[in-house]
N, C-alpha and C positions, 0 to 999 in steps of 0.2 A: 575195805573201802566199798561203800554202798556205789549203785547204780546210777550213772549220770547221764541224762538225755537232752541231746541238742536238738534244736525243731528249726530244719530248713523248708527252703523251698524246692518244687521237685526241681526244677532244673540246676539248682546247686548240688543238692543231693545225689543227681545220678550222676554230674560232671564229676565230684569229690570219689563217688562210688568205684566211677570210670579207673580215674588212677590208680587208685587204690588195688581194683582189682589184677591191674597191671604192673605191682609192683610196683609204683614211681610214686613212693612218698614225696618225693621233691617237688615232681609236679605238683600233688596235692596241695603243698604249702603257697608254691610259685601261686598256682590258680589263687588259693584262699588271699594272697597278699593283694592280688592283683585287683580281685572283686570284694576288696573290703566293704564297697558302698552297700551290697547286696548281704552283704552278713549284717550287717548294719551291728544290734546289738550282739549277737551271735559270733560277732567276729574274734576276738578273743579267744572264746569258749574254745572255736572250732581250730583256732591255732594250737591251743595248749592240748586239746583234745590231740590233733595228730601227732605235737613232738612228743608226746606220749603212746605211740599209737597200742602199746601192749594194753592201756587201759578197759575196763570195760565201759565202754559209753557206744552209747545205742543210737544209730543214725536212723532217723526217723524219715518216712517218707510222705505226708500228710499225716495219715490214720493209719499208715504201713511200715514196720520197720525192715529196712533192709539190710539183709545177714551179713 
């Protein structure tokens, strides 16, 4: 399965980063439902991206991706 990149905003990105780094996939998703408006097209992507989170897909931070 090739490489798959979602392109947020930073304040999404490090809030998603956030949980993530803290173990709480849930929140993740909780967050991502909650702020559907701000995923806008992205919304989607960034759901199915987490219930998969083994995937490789690259959170991008502007022109930065974060590990």
């Amino acid at each position: 399965m090739g490489e798959k990149e979602i392109y947020l905003t930073e304040d999404v990105a490090l809030a998603l980063k956030n949980f993530l780094d803290n173990d709480d996939l849930s929140g993740a998703i909780s967050y991502a439902e909650a702020n559907q408006e701000l995923l806008g097209d992205q919304y989607e992507e960034v759901i199915n991206w987490l219930s998969n989170i083994g995937s490789n897909t690259t959170v991008s931070l502007d022109d930065e991706i974060i590990e």
